[in-house]
N, C-alpha and C positions, 0 to 999 in steps of 0.2 A: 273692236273692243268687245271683248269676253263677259259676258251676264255672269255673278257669283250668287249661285243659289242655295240659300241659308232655310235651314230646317226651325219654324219655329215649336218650340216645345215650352207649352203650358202649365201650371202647376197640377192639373190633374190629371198630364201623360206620368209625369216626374212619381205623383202619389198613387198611381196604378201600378206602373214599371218596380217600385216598392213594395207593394201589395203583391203581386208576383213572384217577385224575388222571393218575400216572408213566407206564403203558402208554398211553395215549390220546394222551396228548402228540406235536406233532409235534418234535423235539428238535432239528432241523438247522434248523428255521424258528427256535427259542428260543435256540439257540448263535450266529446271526449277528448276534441283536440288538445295539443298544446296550448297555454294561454294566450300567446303570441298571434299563433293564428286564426283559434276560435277568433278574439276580441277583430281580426282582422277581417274576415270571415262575416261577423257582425257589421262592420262596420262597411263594407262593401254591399250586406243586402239593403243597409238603411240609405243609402247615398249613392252608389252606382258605380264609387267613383274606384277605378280598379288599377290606377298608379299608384295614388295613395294607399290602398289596401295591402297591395304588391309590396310596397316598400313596409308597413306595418307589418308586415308577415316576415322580411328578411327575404322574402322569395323574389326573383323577377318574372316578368309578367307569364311567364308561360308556365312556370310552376305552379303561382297564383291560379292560373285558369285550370291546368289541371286538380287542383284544391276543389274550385267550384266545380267542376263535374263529379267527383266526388263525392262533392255535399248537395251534388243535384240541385244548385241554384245559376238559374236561367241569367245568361246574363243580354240583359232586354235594357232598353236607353227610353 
C-alpha cells in the first residue's frame, strides 16, 4: 500500500502567495483590459484560484495563463 503525500498549506503561505501575486503584477497592463478580464485577472491575484478566473475571463486555462504572463503576475500556490 502506497503512502499519499498531502501538502499542508497555512493561511500565511495562502497570504503571502497573494502578496506576491499583488506586487508582481503589472496593474496598468490589468486596468486597460477588457472588463471581463481585468475583473478576472483581479480575481485570480486575490485567490489563486485559476479555473475559476479562466472561466471569469471566457478564456480556457492556457489563454488565461498566457493573460498572466502578460500582466506579469506569478502564478505561485
Amino acid at each position: 500500500m502506497s503512502k499519499i503525500l498531502r501538502a499542508r498549506i497555512n493561511a500565511e503561505d495562502v497570504d503571502e502567495a497573494r502578496s506576491v501575486r499583488r506586487r508582481m503584477a503589472d496593474w496598468d497592463f490589468i486596468n486597460n483590459q477588457p472588463p471581463k478580464i481585468r475583473e478576472a485577472l483581479k480575481y485570480y491575484i486575490e485567490t489563486g484560484d485559476i479555473r475559476r478566473a479562466s472561466y471569469l475571463a471566457g478564456l480556457d486555462i492556457d489563454d488565461f495563463r498566457e493573460m498572466l504572463r502578460k500582466a506579469k503576475v506569478p502564478v505561485v500556490v
